[in-house]
GUGUTOR-449466 format. One line per field, with one value per atom (N, C-alpha, C, O): chain; residue number from 0; atom name; x, z, y. Coordinates in steps of 0.1 Angstrom, whole numbers. Layout:
N
chaine	c(A/...)
num	c(NUM/...)
atome	c(CA/...)
xx	c(X/...)
zz	c(Z/...)
yy	c(Y/...)
***
This chain:
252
chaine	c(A/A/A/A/A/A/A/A/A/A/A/A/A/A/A/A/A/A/A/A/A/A/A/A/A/A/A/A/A/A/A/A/A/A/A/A/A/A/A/A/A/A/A/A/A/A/A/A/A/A/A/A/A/A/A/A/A/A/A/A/A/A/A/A/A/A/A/A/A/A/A/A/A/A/A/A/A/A/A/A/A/A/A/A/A/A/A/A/A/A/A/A/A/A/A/A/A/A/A/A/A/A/A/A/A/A/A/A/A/A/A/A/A/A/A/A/A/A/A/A/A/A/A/A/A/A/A/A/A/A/A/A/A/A/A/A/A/A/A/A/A/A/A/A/A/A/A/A/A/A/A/A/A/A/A/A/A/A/A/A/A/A/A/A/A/A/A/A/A/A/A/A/A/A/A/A/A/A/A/A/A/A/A/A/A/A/A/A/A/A/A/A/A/A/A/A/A/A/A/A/A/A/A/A/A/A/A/A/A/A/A/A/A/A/A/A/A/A/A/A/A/A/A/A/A/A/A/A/A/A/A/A/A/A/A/A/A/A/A/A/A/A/A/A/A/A/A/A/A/A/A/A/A/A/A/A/A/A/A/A/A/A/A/A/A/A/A/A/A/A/A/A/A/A/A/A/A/A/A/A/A/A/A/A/A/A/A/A/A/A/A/A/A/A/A/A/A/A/A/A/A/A/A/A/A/A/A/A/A/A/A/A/A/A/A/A/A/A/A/A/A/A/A/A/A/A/A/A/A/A/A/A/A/A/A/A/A/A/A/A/A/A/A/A/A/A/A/A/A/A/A/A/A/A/A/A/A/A/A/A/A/A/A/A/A/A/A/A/A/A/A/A/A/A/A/A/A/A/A/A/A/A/A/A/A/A/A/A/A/A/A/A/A/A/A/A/A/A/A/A/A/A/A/A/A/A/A/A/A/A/A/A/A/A/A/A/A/A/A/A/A/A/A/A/A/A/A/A/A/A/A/A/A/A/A/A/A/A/A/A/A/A/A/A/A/A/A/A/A/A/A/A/A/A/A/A/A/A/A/A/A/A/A/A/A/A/A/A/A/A/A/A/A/A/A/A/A/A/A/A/A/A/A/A/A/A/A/A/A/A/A/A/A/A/A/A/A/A/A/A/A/A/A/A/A/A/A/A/A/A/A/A/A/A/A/A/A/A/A/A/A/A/A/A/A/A/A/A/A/A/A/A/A/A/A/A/A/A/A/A/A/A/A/A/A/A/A/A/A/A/A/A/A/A/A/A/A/A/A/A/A/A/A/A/A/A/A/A/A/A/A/A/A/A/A/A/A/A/A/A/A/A/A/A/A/A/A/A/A/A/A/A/A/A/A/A/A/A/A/A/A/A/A/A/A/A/A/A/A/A/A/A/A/A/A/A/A/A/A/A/A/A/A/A/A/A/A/A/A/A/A/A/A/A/A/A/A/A/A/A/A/A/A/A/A/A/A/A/A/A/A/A/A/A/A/A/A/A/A/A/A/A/A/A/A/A/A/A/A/A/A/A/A/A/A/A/A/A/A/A/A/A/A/A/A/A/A/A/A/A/A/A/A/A/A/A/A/A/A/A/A/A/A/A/A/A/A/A/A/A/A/A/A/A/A/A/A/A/A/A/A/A/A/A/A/A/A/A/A/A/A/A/A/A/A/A/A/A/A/A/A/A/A/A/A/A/A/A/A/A/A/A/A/A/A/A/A/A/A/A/A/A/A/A/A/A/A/A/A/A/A/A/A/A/A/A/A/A/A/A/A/A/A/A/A/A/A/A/A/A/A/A/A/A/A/A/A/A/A/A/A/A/A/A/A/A/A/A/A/A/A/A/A/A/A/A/A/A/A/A/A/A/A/A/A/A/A/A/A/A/A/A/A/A/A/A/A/A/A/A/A/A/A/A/A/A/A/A/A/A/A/A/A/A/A/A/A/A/A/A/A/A/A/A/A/A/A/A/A/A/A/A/A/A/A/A/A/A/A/A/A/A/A/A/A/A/A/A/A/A/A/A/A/A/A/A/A/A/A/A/A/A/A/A/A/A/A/A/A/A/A/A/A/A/A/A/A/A/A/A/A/A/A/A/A/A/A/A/A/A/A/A/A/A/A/A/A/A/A/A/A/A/A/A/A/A/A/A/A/A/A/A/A/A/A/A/A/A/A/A/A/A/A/A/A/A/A/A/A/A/A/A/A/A/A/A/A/A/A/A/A/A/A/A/A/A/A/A/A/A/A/A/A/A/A/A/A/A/A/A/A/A/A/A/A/A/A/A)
num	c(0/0/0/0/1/1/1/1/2/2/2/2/3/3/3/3/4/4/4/4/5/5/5/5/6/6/6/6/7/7/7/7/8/8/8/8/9/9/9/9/10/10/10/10/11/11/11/11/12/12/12/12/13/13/13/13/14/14/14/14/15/15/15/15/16/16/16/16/17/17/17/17/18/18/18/18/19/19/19/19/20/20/20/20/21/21/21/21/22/22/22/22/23/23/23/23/24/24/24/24/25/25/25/25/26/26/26/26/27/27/27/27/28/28/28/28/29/29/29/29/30/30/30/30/31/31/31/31/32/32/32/32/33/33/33/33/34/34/34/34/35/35/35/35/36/36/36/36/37/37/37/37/38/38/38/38/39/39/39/39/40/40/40/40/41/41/41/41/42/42/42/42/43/43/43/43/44/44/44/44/45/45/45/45/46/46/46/46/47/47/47/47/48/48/48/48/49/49/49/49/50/50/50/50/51/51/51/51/52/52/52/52/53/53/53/53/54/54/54/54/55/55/55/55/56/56/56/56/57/57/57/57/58/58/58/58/59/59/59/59/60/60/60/60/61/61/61/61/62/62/62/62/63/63/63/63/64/64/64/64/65/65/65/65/66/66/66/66/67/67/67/67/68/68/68/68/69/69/69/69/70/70/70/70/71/71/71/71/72/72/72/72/73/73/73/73/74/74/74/74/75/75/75/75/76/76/76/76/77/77/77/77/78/78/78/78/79/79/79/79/80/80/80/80/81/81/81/81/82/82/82/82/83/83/83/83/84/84/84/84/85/85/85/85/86/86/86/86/87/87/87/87/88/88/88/88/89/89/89/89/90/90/90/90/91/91/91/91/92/92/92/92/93/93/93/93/94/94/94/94/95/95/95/95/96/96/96/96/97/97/97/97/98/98/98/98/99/99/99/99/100/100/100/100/101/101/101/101/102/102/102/102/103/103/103/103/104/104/104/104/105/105/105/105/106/106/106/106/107/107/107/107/108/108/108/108/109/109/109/109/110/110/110/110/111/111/111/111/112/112/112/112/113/113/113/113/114/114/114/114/115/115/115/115/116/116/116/116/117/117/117/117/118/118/118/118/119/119/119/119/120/120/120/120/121/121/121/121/122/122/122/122/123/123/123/123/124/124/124/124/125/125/125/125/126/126/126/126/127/127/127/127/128/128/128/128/129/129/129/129/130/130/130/130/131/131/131/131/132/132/132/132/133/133/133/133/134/134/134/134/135/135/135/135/136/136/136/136/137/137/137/137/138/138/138/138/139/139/139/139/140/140/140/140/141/141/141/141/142/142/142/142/143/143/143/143/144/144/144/144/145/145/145/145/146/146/146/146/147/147/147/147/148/148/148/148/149/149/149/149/150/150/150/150/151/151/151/151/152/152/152/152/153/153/153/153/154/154/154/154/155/155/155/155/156/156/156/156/157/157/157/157/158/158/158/158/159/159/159/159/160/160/160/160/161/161/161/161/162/162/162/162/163/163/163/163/164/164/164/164/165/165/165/165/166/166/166/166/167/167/167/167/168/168/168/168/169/169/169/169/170/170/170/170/171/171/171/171/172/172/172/172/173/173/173/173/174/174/174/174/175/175/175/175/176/176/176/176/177/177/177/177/178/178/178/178/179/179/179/179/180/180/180/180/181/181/181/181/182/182/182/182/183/183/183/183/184/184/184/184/185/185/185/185/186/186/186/186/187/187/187/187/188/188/188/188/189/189/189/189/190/190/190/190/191/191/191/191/192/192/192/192/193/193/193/193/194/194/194/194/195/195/195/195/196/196/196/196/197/197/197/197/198/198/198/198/199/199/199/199/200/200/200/200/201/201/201/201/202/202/202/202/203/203/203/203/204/204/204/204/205/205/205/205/206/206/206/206/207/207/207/207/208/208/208/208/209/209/209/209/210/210/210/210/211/211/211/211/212/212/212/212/213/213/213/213/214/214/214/214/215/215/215/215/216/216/216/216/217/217/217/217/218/218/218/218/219/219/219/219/220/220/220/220/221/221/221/221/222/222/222/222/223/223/223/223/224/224/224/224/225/225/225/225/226/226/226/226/227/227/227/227/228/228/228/228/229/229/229/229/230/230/230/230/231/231/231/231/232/232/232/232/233/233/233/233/234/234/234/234/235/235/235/235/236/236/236/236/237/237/237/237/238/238/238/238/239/239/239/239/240/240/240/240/241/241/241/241/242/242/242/242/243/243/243/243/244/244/244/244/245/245/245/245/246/246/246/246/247/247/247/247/248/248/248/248/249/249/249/249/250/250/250/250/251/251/251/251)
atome	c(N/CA/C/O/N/CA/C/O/N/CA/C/O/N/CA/C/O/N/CA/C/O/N/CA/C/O/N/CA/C/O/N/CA/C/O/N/CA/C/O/N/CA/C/O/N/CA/C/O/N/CA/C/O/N/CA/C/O/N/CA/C/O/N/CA/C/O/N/CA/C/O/N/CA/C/O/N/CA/C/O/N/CA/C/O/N/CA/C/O/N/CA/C/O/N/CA/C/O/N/CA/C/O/N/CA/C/O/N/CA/C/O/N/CA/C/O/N/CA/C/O/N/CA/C/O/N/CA/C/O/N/CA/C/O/N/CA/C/O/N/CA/C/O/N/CA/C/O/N/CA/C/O/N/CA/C/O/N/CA/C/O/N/CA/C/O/N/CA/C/O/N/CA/C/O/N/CA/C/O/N/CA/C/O/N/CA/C/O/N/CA/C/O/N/CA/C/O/N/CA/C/O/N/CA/C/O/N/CA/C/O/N/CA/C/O/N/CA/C/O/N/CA/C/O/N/CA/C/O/N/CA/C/O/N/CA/C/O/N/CA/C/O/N/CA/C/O/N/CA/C/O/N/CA/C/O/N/CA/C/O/N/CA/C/O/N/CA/C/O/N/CA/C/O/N/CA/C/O/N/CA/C/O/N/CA/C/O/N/CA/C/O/N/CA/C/O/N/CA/C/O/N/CA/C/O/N/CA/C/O/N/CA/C/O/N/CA/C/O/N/CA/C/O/N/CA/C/O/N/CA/C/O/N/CA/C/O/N/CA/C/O/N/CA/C/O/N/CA/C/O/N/CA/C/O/N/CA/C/O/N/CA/C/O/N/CA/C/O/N/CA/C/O/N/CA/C/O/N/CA/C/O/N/CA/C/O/N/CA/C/O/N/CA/C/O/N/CA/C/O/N/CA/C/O/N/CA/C/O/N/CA/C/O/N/CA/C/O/N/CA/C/O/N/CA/C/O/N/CA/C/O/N/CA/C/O/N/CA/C/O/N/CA/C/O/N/CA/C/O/N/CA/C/O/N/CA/C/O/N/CA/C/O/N/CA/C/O/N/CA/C/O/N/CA/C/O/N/CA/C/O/N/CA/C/O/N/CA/C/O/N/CA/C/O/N/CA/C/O/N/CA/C/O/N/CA/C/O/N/CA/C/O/N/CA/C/O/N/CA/C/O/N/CA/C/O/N/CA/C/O/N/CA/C/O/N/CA/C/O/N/CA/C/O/N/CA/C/O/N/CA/C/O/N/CA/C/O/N/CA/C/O/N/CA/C/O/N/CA/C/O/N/CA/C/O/N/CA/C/O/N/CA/C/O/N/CA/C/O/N/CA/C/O/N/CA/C/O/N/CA/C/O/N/CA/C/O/N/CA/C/O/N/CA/C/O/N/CA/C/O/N/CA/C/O/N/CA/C/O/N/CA/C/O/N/CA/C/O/N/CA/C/O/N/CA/C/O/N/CA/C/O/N/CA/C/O/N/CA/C/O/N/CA/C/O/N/CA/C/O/N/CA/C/O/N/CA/C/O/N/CA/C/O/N/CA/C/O/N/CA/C/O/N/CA/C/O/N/CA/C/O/N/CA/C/O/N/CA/C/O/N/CA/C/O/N/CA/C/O/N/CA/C/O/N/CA/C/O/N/CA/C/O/N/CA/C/O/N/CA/C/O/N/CA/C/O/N/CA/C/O/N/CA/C/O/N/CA/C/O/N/CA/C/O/N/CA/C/O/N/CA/C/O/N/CA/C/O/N/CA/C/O/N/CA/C/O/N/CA/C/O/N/CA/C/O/N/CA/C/O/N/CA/C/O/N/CA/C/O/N/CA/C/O/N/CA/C/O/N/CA/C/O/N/CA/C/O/N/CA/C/O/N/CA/C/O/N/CA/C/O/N/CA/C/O/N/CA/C/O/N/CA/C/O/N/CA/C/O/N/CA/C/O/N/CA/C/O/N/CA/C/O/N/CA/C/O/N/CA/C/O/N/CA/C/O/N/CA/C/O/N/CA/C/O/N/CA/C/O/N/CA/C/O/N/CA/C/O/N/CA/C/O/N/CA/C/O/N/CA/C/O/N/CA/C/O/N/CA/C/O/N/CA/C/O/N/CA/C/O/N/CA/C/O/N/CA/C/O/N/CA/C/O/N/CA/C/O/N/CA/C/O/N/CA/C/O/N/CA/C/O/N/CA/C/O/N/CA/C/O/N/CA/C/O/N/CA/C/O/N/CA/C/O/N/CA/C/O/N/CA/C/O/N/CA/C/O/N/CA/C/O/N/CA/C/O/N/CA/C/O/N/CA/C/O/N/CA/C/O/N/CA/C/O/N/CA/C/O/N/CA/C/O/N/CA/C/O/N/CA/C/O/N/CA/C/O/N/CA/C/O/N/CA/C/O/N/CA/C/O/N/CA/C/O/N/CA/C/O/N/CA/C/O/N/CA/C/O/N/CA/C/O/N/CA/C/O/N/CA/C/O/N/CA/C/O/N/CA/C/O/N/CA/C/O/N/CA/C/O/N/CA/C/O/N/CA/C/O/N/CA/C/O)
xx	c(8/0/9/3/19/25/35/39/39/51/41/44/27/18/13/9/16/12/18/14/34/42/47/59/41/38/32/36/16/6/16/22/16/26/35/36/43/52/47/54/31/29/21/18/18/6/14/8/27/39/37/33/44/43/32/33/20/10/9/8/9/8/17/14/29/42/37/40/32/21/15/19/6/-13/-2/-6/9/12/20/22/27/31/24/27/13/-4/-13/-21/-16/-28/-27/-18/-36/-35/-42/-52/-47/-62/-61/-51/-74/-74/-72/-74/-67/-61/-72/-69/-83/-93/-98/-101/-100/-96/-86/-86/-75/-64/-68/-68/-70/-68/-76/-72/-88/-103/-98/-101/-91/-88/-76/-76/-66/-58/-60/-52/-72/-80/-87/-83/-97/-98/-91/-98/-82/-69/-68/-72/-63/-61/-73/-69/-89/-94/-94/-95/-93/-91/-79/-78/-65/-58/-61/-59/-66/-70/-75/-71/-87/-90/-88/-93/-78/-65/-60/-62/-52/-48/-58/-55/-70/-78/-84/-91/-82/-97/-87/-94/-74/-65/-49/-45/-44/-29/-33/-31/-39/-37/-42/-36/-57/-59/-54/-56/-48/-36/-22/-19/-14/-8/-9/-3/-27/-27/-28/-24/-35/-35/-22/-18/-18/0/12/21/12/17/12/19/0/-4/-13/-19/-13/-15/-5/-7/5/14/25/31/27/38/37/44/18/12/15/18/13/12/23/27/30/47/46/46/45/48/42/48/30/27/34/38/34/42/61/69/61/79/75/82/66/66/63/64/55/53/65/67/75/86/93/95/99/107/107/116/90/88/93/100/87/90/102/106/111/123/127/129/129/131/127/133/117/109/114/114/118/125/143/151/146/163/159/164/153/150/147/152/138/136/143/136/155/159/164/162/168/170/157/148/154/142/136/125/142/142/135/128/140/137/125/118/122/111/104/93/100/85/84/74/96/94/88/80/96/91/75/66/76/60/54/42/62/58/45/35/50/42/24/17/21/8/5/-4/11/9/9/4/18/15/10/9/5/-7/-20/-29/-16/-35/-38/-47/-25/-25/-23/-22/-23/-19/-8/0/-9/7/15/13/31/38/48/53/51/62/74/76/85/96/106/107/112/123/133/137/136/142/131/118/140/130/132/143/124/124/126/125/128/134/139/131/153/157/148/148/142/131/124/123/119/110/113/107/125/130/139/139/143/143/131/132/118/104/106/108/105/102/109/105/125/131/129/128/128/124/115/117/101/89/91/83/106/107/112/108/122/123/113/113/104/93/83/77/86/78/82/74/92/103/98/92/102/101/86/84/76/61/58/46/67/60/67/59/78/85/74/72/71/61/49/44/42/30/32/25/44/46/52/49/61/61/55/62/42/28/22/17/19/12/23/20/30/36/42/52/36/36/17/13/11/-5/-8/-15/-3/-5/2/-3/13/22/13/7/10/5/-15/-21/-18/-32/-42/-52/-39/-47/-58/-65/-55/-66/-57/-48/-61/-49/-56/-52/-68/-76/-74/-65/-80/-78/-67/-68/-58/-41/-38/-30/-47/-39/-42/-35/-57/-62/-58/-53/-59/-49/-38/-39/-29/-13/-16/-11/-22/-23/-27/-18/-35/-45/-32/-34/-25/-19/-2/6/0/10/7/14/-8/-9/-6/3/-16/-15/0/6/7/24/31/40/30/41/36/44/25/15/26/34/20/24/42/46/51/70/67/77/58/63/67/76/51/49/57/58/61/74/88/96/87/102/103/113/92/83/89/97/87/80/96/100/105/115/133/145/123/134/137/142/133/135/128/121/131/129/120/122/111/100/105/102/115/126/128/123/134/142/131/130/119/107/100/97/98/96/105/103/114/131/123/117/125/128/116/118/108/95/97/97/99/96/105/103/119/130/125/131/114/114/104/104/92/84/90/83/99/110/113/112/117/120/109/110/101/87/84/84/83/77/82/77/97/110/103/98/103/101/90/91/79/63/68/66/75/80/86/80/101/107/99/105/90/81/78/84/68/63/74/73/83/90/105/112/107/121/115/121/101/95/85/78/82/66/71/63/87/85/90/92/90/96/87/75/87/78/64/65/53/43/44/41/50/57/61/54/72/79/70/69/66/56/48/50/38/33/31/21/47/49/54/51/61/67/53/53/42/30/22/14/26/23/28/21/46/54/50/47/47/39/30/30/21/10/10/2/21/23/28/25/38/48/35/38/22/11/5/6/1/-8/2/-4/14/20/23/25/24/20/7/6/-4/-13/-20/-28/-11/-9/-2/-6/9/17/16/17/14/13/5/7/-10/-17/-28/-30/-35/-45/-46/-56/-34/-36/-33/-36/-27/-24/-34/-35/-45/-55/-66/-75/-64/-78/-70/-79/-57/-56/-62/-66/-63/-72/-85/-88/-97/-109/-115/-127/-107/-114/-116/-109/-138/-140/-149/-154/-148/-151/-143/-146/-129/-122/-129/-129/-133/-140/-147/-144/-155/-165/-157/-160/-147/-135/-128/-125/-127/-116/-131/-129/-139/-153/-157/-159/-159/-161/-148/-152/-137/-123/-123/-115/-131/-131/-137/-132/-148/-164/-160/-158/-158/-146/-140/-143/-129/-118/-124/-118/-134/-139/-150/-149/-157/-164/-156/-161/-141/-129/-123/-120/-120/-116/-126/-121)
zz	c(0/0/0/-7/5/10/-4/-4/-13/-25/-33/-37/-37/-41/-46/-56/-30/-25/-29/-38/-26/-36/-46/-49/-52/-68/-74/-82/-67/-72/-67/-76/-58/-57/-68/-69/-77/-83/-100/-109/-100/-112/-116/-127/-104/-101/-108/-115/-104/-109/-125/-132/-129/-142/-151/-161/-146/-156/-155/-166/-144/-144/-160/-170/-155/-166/-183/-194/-182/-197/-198/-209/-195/-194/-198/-207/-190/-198/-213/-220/-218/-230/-239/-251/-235/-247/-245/-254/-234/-233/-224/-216/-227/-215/-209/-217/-196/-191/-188/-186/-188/-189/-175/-167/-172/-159/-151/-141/-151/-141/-134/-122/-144/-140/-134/-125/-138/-133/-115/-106/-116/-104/-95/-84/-96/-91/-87/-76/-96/-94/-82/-73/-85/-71/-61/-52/-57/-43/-42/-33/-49/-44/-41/-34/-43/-38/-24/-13/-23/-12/2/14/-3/7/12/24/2/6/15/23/13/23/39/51/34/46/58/69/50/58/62/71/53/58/70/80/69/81/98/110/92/106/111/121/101/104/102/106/98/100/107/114/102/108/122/130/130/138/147/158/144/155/159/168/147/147/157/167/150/162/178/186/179/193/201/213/193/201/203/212/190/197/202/204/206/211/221/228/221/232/226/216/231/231/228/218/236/243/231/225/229/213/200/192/201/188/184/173/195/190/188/178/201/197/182/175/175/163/151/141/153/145/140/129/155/150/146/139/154/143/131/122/128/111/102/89/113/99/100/89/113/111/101/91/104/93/78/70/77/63/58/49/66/66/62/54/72/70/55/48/52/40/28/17/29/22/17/5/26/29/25/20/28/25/4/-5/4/-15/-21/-32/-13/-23/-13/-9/-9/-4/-17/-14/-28/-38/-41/-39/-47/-49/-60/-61/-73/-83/-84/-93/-74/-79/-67/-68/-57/-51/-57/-52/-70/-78/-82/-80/-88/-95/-95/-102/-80/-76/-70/-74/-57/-52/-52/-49/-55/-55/-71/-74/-79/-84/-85/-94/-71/-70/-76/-84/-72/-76/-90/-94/-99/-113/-121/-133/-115/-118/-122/-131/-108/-102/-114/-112/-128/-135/-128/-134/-116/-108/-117/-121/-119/-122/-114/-104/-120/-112/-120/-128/-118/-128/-123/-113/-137/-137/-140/-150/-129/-136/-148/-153/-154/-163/-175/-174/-189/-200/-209/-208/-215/-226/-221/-209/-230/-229/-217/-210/-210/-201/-190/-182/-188/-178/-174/-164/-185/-184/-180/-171/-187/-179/-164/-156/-161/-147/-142/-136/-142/-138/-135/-124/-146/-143/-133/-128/-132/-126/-111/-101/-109/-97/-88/-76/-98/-95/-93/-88/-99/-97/-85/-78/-82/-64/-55/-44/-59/-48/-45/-36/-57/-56/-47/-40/-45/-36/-22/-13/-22/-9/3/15/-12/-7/-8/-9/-8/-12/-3/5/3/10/27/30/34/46/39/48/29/25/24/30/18/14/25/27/35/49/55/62/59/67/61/69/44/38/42/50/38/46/56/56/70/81/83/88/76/80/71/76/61/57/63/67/63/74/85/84/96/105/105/115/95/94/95/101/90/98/87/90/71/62/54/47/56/49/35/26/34/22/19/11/23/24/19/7/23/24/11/3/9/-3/-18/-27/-17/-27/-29/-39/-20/-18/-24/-36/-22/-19/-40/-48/-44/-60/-64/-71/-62/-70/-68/-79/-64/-59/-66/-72/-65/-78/-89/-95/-96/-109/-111/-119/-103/-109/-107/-116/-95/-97/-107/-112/-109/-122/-137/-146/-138/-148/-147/-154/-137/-136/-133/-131/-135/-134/-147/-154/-157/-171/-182/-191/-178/-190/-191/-202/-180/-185/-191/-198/-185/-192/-203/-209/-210/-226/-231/-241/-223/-231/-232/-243/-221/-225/-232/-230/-243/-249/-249/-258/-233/-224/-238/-246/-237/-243/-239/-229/-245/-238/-230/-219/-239/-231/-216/-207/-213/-202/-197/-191/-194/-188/-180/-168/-189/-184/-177/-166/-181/-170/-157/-148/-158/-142/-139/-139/-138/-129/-127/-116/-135/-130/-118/-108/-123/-111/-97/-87/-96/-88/-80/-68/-91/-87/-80/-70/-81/-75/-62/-54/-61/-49/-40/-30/-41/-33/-31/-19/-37/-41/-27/-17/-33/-21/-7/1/-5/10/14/26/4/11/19/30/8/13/25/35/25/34/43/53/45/60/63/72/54/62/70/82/65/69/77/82/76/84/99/109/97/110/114/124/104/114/129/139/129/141/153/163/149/163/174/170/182/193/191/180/197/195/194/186/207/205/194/184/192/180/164/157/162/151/154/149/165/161/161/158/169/166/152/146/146/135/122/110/130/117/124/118/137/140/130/122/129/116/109/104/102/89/85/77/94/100/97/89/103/105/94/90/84/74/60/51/61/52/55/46/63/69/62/61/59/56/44/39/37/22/15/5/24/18/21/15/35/34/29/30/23/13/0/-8/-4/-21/-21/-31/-19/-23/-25/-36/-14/-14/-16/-15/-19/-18/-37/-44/-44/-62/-66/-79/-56/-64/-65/-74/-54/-48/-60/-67/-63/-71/-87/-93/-92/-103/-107/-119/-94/-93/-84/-82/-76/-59/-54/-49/-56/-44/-42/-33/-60/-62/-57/-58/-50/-46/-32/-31/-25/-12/-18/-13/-25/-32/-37/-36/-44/-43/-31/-28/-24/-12/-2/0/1/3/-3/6/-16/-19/-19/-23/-17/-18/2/7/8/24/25/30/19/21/16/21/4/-4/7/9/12/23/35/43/36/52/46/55/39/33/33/34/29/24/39/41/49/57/73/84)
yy	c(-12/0/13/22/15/25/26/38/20/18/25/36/20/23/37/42/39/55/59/66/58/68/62/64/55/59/67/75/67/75/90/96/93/104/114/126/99/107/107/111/100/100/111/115/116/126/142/151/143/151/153/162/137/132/138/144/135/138/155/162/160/174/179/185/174/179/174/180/164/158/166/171/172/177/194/200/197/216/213/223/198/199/197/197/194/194/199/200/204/217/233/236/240/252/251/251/249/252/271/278/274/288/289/280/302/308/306/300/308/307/296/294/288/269/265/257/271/268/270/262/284/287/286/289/281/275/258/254/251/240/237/229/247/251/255/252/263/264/251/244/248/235/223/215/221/217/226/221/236/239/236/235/234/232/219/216/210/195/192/182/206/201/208/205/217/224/213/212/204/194/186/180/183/172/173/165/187/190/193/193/195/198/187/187/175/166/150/141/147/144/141/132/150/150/158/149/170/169/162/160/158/146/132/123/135/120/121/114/135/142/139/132/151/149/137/136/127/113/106/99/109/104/110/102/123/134/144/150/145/151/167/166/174/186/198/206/199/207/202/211/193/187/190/194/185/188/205/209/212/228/233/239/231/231/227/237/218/215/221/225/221/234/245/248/252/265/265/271/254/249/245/250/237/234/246/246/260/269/279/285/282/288/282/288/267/262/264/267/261/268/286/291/288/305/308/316/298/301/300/310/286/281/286/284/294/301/315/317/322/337/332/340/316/317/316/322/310/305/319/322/329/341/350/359/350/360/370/382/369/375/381/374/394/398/396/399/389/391/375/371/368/353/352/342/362/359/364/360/375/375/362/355/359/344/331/325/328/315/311/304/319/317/304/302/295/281/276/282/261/258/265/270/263/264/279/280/287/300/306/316/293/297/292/296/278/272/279/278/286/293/306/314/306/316/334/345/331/347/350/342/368/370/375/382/371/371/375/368/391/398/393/387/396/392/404/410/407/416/415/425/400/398/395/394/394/396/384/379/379/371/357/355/345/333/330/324/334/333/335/325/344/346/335/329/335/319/307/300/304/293/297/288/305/310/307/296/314/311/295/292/285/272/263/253/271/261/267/259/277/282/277/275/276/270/254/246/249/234/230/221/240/242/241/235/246/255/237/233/232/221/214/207/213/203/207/201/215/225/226/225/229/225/210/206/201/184/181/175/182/170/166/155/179/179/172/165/170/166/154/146/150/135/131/119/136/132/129/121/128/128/121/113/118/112/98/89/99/81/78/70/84/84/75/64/88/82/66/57/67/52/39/29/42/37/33/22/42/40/33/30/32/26/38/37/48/58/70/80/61/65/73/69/87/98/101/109/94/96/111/114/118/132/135/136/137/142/138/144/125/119/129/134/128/138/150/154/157/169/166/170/162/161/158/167/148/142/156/160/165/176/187/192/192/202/197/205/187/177/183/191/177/183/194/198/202/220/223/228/218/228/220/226/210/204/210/212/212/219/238/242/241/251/258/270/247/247/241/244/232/233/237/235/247/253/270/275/274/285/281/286/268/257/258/261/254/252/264/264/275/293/294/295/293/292/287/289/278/278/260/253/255/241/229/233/219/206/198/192/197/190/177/174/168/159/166/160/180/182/183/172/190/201/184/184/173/162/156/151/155/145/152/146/167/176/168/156/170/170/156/152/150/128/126/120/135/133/142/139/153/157/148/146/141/131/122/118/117/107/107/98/122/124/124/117/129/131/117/114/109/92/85/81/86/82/89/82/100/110/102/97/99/93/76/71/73/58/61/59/66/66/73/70/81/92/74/69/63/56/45/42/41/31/32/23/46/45/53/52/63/68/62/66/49/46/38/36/33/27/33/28/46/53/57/56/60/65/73/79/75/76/90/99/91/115/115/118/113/116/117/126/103/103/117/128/113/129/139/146/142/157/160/171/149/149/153/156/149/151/167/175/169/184/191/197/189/199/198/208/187/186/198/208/193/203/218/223/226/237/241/252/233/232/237/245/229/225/237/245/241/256/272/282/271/278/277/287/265/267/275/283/269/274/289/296/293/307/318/330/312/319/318/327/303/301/297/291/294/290/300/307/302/311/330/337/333/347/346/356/335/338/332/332/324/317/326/325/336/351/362/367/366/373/371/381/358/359/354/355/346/344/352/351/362/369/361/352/366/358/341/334/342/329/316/304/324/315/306/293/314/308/297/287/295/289/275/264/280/266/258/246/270/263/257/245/261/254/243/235/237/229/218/207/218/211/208/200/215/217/204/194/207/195/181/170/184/169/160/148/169/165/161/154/166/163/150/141/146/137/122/111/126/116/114/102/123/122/111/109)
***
């Protein structure tokens, strides 16, 4: 079940990066499809990982972990765009998916593929806590249905969204696909290894380890998700991240 999982994981990447070298979805879909994503994880996290957390951690761990998994992010976040020029840029997959724009100080070709590889970072960055958790909870018997949809829907849109500036600039549909399958890879690996080198450690540890998660997930979707998906549907966004809520909580 769990090899499985990350499979579906890294093919979820895969097809994203297929689906931007043969189609466009219009910006608005795009970005309606990325909030909805975001609410399915929203519920992930509220109706999932942390009650999982607190039963195996406590209270006082769980929260502790929270707020370390969204500093970490923050951190990580602020060290990647400390350059100003590559923080219009990057903003993570999800954000250029969601079709928001996101100026570039540099011009032409080069630009673009700057854009994509940036955005191929960001993917990394926003997957490894998702696919952490996600093979912790399978691992542990504990459903993750939720997480899982989430974690697959939010795959598509950002590998969708790091390919198709690769494309604009200049990149090989060969390369624009290698990158994403090898970043699939990586994520695939994280989900396996979250279940099998952490499912056997202590019941604290597991889950505080899915608190960070937790906190790590809450800060994606506070930074890259929801404010580039509200810049180009408003406030039809609620209306997505609402129906992606109900999804998640249904699956959960």
């Amino acid at each position: 079940m769990l090899l499985a999982v990350g499979v579906l994981v890294m093919a979820s990447l895969v097809l994203g990066a297929l689906a931007a070298v043969r189609f466009q979805l219009p910006s608005w879909l795009a970005s309606m499809l990325t909030a909805f994503g975001g609410g399915i994880l929203l519920a992930a996290v509220a109706l999932e990982l942390l009650p999982a957390a607190d039963a195996a951690a406590g209270k006082w761990l769980t929260a502790g972990g929270v707020l370390a998994g969204t500093a970490i992010y923050i951190g990580a976040d602020a060290w990647l765009s400390r350059d100003s020029e590559i923080e219009m840029m990057r903003r993570s997959g999800h954000a250029a998916a969601s079709g928001a724009p996101m100026p570039m100080m540099a011009s032409g070709d080069t630009a673009a593929t700057a854009r994509g590889e940036a955005i191929a970072v960001g993917i990394v960055i926003d997957g490894i806590p998702e696919s952490v958790a996600l093979g912790l909870m399978v691992a542990a018997g504990e459903g993750g249905f939720a997480l899982l949809a989430a974690v697959v829907l939010g795959n598509l849109t950002e590998s969708y969204g790091a390919t198709q500036p690769l494309l604009v600039g200049g990149r090989s549909r060969r390369f624009a696909v290698g990158l994403i399958t090898g970043i699939g890879l990586a994520l695939g690996l994280a989900t396996v290894l979250g279940g099998t080198l952490l499912a056997g450690a202590p019941l604290a540890v597991i889950g505080t380890l899915q608190a960070i998660a937790s906190g790590a997930i809450l800060a994606v979707l506070s930074i890259s998700i929801i404010p580039y998906a509200f810049d180009e549907v408003r406030r039809s966004v609620a209306v997505a991240v609402a129906l992606g809520l109900v999804l998640g909580y249904l699956l959960g």
